[in-house]
C-alpha positions in Angstrom: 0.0 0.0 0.0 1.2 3.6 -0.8 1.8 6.2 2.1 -0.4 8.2 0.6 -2.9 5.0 0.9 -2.0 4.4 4.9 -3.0 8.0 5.5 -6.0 7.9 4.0 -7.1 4.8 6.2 -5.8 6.3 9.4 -8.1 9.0 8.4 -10.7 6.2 8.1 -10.0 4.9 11.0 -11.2 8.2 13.0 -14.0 8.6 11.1 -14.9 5.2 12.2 -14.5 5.7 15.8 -16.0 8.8 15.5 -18.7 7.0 13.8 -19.2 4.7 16.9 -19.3 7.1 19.2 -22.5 8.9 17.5 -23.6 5.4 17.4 -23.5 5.0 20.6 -25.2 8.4 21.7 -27.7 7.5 19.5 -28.2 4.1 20.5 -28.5 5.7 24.3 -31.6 7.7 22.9 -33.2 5.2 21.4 -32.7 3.1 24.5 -35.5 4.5 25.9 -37.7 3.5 23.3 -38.8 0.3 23.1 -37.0 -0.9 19.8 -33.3 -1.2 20.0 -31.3 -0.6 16.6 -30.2 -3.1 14.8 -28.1 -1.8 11.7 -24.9 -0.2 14.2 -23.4 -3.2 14.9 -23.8 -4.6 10.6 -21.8 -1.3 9.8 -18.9 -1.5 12.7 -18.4 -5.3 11.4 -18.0 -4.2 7.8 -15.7 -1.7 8.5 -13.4 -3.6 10.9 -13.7 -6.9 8.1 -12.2 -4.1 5.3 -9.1 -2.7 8.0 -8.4 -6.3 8.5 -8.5 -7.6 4.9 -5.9 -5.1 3.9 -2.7 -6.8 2.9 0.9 -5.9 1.4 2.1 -7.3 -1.3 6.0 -7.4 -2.4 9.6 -7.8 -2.0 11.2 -6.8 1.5 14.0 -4.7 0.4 14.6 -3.8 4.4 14.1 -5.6 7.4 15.2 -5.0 11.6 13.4 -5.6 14.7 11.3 -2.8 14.2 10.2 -2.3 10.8 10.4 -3.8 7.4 9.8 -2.1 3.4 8.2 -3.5 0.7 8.3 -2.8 -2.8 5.7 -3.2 -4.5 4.9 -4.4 -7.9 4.0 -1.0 -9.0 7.2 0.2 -8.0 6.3 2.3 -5.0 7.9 1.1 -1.4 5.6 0.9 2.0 7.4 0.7 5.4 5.2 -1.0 8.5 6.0 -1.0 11.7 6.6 -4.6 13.6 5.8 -4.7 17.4 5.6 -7.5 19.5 2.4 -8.5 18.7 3.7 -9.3 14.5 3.7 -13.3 13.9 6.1 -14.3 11.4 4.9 -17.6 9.1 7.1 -19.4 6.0 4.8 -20.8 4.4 2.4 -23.0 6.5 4.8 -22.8 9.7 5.2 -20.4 12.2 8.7 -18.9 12.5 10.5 -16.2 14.3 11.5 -12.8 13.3 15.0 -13.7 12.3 13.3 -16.0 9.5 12.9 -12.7 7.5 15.7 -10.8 5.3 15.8 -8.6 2.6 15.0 -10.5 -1.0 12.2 -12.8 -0.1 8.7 -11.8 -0.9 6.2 -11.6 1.7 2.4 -11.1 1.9 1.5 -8.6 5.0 -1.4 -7.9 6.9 -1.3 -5.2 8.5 -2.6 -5.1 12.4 -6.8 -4.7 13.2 -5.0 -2.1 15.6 -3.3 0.1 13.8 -2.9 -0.4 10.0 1.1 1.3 9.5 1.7 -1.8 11.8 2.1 -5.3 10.4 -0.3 -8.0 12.4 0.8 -11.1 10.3 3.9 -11.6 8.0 4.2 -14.6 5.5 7.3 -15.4 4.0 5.7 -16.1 0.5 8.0 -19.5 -0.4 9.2 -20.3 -4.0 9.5 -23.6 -5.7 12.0 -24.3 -8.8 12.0 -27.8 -10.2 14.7 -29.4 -12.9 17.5 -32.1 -13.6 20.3 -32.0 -11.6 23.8 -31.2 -13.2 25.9 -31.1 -10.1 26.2 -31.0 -6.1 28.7 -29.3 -5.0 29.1 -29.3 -1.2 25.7 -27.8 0.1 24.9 -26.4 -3.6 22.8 -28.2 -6.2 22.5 -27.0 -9.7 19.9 -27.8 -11.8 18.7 -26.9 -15.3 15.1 -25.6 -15.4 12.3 -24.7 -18.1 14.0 -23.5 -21.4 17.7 -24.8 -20.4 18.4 -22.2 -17.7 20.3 -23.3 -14.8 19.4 -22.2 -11.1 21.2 -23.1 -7.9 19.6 -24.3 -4.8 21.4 -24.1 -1.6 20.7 -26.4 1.4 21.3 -26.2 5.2 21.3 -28.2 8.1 17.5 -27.3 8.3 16.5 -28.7 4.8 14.6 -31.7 4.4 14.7 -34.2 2.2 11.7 -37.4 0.4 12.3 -39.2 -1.8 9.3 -41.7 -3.0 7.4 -40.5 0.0 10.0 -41.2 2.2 12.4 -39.1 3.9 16.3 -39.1 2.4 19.4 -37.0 2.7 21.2 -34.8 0.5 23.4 -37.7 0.1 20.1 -39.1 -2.2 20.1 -36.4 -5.0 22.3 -37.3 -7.5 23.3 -35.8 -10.8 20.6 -37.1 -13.6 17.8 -37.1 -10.4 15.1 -34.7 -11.3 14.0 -32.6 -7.8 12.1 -29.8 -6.5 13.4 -27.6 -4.2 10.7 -25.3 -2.3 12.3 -22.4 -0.1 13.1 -18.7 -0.3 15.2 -16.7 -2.7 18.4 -16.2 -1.2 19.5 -12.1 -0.2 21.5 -12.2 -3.1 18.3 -13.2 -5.1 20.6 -15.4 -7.0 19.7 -18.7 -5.7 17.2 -20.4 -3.8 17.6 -21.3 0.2 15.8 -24.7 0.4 13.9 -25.8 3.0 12.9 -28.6 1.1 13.8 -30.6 -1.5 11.6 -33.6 -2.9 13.7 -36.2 -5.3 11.6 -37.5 -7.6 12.8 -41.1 -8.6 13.2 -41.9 -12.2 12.3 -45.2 -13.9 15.0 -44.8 -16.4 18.0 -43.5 -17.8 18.7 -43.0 -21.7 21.2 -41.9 -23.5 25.3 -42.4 -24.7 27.9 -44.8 -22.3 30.6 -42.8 -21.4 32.3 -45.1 -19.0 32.2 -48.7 -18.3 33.2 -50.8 -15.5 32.7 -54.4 -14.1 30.4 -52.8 -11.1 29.4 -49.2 -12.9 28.2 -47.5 -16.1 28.0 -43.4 -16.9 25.2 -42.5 -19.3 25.3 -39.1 -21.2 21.7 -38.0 -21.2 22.6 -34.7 -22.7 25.4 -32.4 -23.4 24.7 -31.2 -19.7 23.6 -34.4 -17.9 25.9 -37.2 -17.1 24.5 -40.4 -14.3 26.4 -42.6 -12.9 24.1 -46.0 -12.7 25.8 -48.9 -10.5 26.0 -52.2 -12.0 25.3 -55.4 -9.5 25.2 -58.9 -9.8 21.2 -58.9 -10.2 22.0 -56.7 -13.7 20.3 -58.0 -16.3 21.5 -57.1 -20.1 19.5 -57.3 -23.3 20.3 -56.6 -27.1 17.1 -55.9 -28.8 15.0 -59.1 -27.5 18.1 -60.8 -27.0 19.6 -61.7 -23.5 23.3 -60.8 -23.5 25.9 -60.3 -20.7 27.6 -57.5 -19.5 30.6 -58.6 -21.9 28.7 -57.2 -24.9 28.4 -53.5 -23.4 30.9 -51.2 -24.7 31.6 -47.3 -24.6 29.5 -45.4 -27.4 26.7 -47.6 -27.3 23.2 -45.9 -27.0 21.6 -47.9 -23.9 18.2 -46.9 -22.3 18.6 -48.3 -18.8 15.7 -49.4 -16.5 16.3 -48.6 -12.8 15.8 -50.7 -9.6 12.9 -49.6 -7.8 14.8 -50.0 -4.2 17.8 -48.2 -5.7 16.9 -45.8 -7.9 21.3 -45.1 -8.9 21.4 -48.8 -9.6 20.9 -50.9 -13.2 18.2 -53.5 -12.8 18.2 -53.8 -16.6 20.0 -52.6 -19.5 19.0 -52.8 -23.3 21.7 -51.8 -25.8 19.6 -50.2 -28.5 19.7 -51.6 -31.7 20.5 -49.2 -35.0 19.7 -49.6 -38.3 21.1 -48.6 -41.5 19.5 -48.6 -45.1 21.3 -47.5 -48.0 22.7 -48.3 -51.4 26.3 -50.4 -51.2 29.2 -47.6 -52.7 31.9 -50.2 -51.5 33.1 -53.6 -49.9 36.5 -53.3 -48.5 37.8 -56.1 -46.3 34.8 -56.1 -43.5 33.7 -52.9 -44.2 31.1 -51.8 -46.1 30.1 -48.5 -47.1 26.8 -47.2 -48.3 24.6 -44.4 -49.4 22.4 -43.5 -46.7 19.6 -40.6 -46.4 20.2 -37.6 -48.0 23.3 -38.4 -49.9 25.8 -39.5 -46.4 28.1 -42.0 -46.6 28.1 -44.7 -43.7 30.3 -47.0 -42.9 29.3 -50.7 -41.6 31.7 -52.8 -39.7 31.2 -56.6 -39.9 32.7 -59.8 -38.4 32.6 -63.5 -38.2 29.4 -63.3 -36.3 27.3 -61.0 -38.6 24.5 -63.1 -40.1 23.2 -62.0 -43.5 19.9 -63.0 -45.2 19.0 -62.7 -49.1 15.1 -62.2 -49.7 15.0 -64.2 -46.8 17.4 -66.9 -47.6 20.8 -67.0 -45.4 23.4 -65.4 -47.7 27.0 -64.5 -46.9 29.3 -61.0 -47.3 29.7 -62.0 -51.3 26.2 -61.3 -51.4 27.0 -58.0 -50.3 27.6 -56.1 -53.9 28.1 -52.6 -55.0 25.2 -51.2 -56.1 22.6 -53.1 -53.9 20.6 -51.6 -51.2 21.2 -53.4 -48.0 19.8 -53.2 -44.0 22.7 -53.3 -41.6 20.9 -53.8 -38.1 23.8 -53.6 -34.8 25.3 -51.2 -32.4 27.2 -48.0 -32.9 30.9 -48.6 -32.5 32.9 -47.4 -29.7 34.5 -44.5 -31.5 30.8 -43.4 -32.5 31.9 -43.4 -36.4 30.5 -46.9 -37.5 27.6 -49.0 -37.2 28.8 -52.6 -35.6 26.2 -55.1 -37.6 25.1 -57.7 -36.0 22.8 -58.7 -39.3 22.9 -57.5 -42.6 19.8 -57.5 -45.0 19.9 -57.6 -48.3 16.8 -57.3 -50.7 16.6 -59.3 -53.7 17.6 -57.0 -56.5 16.0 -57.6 -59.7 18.0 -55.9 -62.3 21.1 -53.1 -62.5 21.5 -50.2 -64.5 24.6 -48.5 -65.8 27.3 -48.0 -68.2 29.8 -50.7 -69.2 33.3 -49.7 -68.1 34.9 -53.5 -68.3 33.3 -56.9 -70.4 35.0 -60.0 -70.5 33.5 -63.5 -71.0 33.1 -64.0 -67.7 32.3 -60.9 -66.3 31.4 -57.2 -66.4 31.4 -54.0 -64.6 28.9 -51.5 -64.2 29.3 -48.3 -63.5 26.1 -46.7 -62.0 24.2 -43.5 -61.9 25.8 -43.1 -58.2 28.8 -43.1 -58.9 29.7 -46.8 -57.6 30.8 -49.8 -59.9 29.1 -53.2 -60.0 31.0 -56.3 -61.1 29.2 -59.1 -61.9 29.9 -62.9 -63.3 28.7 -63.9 -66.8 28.1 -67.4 -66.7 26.6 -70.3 -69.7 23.3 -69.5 -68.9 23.5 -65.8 -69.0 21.8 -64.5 -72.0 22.4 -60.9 -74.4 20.3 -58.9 -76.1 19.8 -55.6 -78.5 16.9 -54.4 -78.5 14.2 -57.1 -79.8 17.2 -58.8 -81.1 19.1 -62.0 -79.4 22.5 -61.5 -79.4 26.3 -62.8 -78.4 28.2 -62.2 -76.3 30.8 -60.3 -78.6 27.8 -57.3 -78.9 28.8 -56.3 -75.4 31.8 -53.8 -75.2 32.7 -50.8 -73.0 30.4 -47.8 -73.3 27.5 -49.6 -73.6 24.3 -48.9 -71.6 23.1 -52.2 -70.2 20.0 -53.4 -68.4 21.1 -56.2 -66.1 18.8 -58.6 -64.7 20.3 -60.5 -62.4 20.2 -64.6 -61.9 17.5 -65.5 -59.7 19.8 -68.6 -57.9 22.9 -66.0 -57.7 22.0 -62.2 -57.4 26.2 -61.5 -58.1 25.7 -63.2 -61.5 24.2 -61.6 -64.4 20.6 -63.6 -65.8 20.1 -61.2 -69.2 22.1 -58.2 -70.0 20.0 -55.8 -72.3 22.4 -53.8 -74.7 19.8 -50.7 -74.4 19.7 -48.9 -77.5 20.2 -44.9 -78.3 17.9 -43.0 -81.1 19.7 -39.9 -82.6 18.4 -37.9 -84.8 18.9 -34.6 -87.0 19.4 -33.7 -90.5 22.2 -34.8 -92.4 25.5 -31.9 -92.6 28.0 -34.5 -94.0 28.5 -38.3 -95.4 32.1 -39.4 -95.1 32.6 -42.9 -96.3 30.8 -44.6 -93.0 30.4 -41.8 -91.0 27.1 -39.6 -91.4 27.5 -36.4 -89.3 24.0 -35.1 -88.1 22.9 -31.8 -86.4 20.6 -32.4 -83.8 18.4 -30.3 -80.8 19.7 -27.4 -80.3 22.7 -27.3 -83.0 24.5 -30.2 -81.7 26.7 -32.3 -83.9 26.5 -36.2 -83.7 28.8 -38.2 -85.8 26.6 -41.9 -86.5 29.1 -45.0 -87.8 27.8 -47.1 -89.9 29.4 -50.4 -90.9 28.2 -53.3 -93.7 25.7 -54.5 -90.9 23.6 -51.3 -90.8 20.3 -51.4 -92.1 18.3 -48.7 -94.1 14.2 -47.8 -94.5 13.6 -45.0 -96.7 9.6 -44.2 -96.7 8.9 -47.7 -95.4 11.0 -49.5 -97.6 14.4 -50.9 -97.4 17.5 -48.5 -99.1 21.1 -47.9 -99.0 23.5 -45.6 -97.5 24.0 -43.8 -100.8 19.9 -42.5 -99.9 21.1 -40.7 -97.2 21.7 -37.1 -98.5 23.2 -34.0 -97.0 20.0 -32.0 -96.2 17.5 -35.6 -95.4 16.5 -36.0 -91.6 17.7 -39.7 -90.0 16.4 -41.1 -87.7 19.7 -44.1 -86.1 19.3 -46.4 -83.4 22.2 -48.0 -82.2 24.7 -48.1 -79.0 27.6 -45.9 -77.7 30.6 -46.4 -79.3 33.3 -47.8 -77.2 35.2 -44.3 -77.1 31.9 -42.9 -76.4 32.0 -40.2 -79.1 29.7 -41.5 -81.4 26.8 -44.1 -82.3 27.5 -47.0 -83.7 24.2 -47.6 -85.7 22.3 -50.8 -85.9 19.8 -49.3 -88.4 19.1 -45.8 -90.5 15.6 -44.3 -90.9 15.7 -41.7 -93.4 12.8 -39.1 -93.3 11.5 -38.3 -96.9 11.5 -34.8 -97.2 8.7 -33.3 -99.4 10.9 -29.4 -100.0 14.1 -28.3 -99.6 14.6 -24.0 -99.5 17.4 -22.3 -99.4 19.7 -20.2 -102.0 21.2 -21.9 -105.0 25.2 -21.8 -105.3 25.8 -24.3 -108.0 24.0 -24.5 -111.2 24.2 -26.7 -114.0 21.4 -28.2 -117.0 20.8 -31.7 -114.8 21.4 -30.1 -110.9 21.3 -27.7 -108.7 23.0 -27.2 -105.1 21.0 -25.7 -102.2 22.3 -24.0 -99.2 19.8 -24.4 -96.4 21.2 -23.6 -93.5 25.7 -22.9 -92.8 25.9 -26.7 -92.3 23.5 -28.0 -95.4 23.8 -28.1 -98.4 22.0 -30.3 -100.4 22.8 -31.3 -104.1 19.2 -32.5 -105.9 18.7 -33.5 -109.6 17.1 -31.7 -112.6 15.6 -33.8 -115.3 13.6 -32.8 -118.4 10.4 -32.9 -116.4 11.3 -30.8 -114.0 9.4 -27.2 -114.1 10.4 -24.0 -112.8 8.4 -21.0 -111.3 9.2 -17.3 -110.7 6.2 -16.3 -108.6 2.9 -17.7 -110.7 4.8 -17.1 -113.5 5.9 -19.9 -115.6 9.7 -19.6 -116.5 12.3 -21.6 -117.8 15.8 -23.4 -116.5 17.3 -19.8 -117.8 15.7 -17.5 -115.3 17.3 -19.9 -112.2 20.4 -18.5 -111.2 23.0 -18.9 -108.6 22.3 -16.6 -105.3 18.4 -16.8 -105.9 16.4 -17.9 -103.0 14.4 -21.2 -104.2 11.7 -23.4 -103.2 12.9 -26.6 -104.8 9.4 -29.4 -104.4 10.8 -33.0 -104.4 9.7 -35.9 -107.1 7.7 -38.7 -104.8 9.7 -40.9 -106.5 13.0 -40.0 -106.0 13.7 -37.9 -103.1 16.6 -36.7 -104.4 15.4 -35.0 -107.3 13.7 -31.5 -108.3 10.2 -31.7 -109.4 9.7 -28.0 -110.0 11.5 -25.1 -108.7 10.1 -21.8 -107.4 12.6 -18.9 -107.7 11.5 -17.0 -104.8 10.3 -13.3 -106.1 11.9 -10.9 -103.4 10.1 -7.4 -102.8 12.1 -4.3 -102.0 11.1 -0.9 -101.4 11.9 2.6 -100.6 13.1 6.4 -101.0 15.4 6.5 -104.2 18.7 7.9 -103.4 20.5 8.1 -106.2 20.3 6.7 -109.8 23.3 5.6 -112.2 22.5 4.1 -115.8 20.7 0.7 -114.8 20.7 1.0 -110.8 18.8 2.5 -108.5 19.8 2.9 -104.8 17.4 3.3 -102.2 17.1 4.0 -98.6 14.8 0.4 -97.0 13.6 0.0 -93.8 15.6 0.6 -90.9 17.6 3.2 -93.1 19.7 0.4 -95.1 20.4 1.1 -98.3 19.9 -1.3 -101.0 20.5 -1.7 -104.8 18.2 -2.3 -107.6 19.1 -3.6 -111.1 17.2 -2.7 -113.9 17.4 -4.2 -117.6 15.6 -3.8 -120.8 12.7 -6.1 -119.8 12.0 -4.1 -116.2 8.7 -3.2 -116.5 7.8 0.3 -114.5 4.3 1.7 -113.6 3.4 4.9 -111.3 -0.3 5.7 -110.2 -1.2 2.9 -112.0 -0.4 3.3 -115.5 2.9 2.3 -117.7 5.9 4.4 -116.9 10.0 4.1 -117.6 13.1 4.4 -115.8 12.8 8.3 -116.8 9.7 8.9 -114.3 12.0 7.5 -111.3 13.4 10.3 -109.9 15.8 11.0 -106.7 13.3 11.6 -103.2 10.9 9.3 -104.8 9.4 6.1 -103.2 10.0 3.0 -104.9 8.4 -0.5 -104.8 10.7 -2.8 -106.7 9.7 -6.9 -107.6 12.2 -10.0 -108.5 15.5 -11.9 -107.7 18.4 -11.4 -105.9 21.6 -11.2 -107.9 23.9 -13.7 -108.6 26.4 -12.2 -106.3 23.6 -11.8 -103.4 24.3 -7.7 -103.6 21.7 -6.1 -105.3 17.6 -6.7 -106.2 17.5 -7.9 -110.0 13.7 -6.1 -110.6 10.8 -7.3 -112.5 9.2 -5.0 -112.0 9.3 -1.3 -110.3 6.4 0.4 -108.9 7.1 4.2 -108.6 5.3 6.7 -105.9 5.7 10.7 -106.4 7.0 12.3 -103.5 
């Protein structure tokens, strides 16, 4: 209560007794009437309940013989008076004055008397609760809620239970969880006990630290260590397996059960079994390595008494291959970095995927997507195929993507080794004696070898390599060539084109050559039937010319020849520059200039009606129709279409 508070009820206080005494006076009146009052006595009662009810709440921040102060929890102080008639309480018991000292909290009531004065003080007690991480002399830490760590400090005077019975501080032990109930000490850094209740745990998990013949330390946390004694009466388990103390090492993750008379003391101990699951990078000796979760590498450490099982089926360590996922089930190994296996589970693998990097007639080596090799035996019965196609032996060679299922009496030997086959394909840049080079997604060369064995389809129907032309799309299944630069091709499908465009550089009466792109060319055939097109008009073999832009239609019968030819008519126009004899120059779009060549059979109109080369004048706009020039400089015009200015 404020000062200001205390005041105010003394001046309440006055009032009352002022109050009484014209209650009294006028209770002396009415006594000689013949009804007494009955609503005096209600009101005193009330008044004395509200004095009495009046209590201080806070922290004693000064205490003597005569007086203590309390701060409050608003931040204000109140000093009360203590006189001889102050009781003093901790809790439920009744102590004496020198119980009290600056730091604990207390919860006063101030005297019926006088209300400055305290009638009754309770030390308010505080309880913290946690594992214990050490005793030190009469000092036990503990960490609490959210990791913190407290002290407690103990006394002659503190008690100790333990299941319901009393016990000494000789009882709490390190791993023990307690609660310690008491005051917080003048410091207000720890907590004077004046009790402390053990609770008893039924167990103790965690990392052995230290072994002995009559003891064990368990690492519960990075903060909590237990000593556990080990007695005769010990029992000790591996999974569902009984065991003796001989097979209880350092590093081993145990969950330990304690004895119910002595809670420090190992009635049982199970050695927790580990497992491991992962694909098999390595066999080395009696280790094995694998692929676990998320990419790690593990290591598994096996012995003369690991048992291994196949799909069910005992099995030994040359079951164990590279590339097969196993389940190592044991301990972790003293130094913490391995996993000692007690068993080792292998799945029944039904095939393997990879990359030859070795082939013999008795074996071969896979290299996997991993990373990891896989070498398996190739026995009489083991049988090869490409594609659809049974096969020898001899097909296989290094390179080679194979699909390996494996024997179902021996999963280390090979049942049927699929030669999986690759499909390129692209057009056609080059054909150089047995090696067709193709461009493919994205630009990419491919060189495809070919050898007597090949096979060509050409539109369905069987063909040679001499069908496959610069320019043609293919279509080549085969394998990876031992080098791995190339395909060697079991067959050649070669697409039949229907057009080929692109600008003629070669020229003759019976072919033409067409660039189509800066890595085709193609070479096609002219025959008499052949026709030839400059827009929708019909021309002959003399209009063509090297450097036009054509649109050559393939015969149905022979791919590889022209059945008509469209010279492609190129349009150009713009503002006319300058003009010398037969050429124009003119200013296009995107202000390049360009040159028009005009001849005797240019034909010229302007606003519709026949003009000549006269009416085209500098500053005028010009719209000129035909060819590109020989020499790909200049437009070789049809036709001009002139606009006045």
């Amino acid at each position: 209560m404020k000062k200001f508070e205390t005041k105010g009820l003394g001046r309440a206080t006055a009032s009352l007794v002022i109050g009484l005494a014209l209650v009294a006076g006028f209770a002396g009146v009415a006594g000689a009437s013949s009804t007494p009052s009955r609503h005096a006595p209600v009101a005193v009662s009330a008044e004395a309940r509200h004095a009495v009810s009046h209590k201080v709440v806070g922290l004693v921040t000064a205490a003597s013989v005569t007086s203590l102060t309390v701060r409050l929890a608003n931040g204000s102080s109140e000093t009360l008076a203590i006189d001889s008639n102050t009781t003093f309480f901790e809790g439920g018991t009744a102590v004496s004055a020198a119980a009290l000292s600056t730091g604990e909290r207390v919860r006063v009531t101030p005297s019926a008397v006088a209300l400055a004065t305290a009638g009754r003080i309770n030390i308010v007690l505080v309880t913290l609760s946690g594992d214990v991480t050490a005793v030190s002399g009469n000092v036990i830490t503990i960490t609490g809620g959210a990791g913190f760590t407290r002290s407690i400090d103990v006394g002659s005077a503190t008690t100790y239970r333990e299941g319901g019975k009393s016990a000494t501080l000789g009882d709490v032990v390190v791993g023990l969880k307690v609660t310690a109930r008491g005051t917080v000490s003048a410091d207000q850094t720890s907590l004077v006990a004046n009790s402390v209740t053990i609770l008893a745990p039924r167990s103790f998990t965690g990392i052995v630290t230290a072994l002995s013949a009559t003891s064990l330390t368990v690492q519960q946390s990075s903060s909590v260590s237990v000593a556990l004694a080990i007695i005769p009466a010990t029992k000790f388990f591996e999974g569902n397996k009984a065991v003796s103390a001989s097979d209880l090492a350092t590093g081993e993750s145990v969950s330990v059960r304690l004895s119910t008379g002595a809670p420090m003391t190992a009635a049982r101990i199970d050695i927790v079994i580990v497992k491991l699951g992962g694909t098999v990078t390595s066999v080395n000796g009696n280790v094995i390595t694998i692929t676990a979760a998320k990419g790690f590498t593990r290591t598994i450490d096996v012995s003369a008494n690991t048992t291994y099982t196949e799909a069910g089926k005992p099995a030994t360590l040359s079951n164990v291959i590279v590339g097969f996922r196993i389940t190592a089930t044991g301990t972790v190994s003293a130094n913490q970095t391995a996993l000692d296996a007690t068993s080792v589970a292998i799945p029944a693998p039904s095939h393997i995927v990879g990359t030859v990097t070795a082939a013999s007639t008795t074996s071969l080596t896979v290299q996997l997507a991993n990373g990891a090799s896989a070498t398996l035996a190739i026995d009489a019965n083991t049988t090869f195929f490409e594609g659809k196609h049974a096969v020898t032996a001899a097909a296989l060679s290094t390179g080679e993507h194979v699909n390996v299922a494996l024997s179902s009496t021996t999963s280390a030997t090979a049942g049927r080794i699929d030669i999986v086959l690759i499909k390129l394909a692209g057009t056609v840049s080059t054909v150089n004696g047995d090696a067709i080079t193709i461009t493919g997604a994205e630009a990419f060369t491919r060189t495809i070898d070919v050898s007597p064995t090949t096979t060509y389809t050409e539109a369905g129907k069987a063909a040679t390599l001499s069908n496959v032309l610069v320019g043609m799309k293919i279509v080549a299944t085969g394998s990876v060539s031992a080098d791995q630069t190339a395909l060697d091709a079991i067959s050649v499908a070669i697409g039949v084109p229907t057009t080929f465009t692109g600008i003629v550089t070669a020229l003759s009466s019976t072919s033409l050559t067409v660039q189509q792109s800066s890595t085709v060319s193609a070479t096609l055939a002219i025959i008499p039937t052949t026709t030839f097109f400059e827009g929708s008009k019909h021309v002959t073999i003399a209009a063509l010319a090297v450097g036009e832009s054509v649109n050559v239609r393939l015969s149905t019968g022979a791919p590889s020849t022209a059945a008509r030819i469209d010279i492609v008519i190129v349009k150009l126009g713009g503002v006319v520059t300058a003009l010398s004899g037969n050429v124009i120059t003119i200013t296009g779009g995107a202000g390049f200039t360009r040159t028009i060549d005009v001849s005797s059979t240019t034909t010229y109109t302007e606003a519709g009606k026949p003009a000549t080369l006269s009416n085209v004048a500098v500053g005028f706009h010009v719209y000129a129709t035909g060819t590109v020039s020989a020499s790909q400089t200049a437009l070789e015009a049809t036709s001009v279409v002139i606009s006045a200015k």
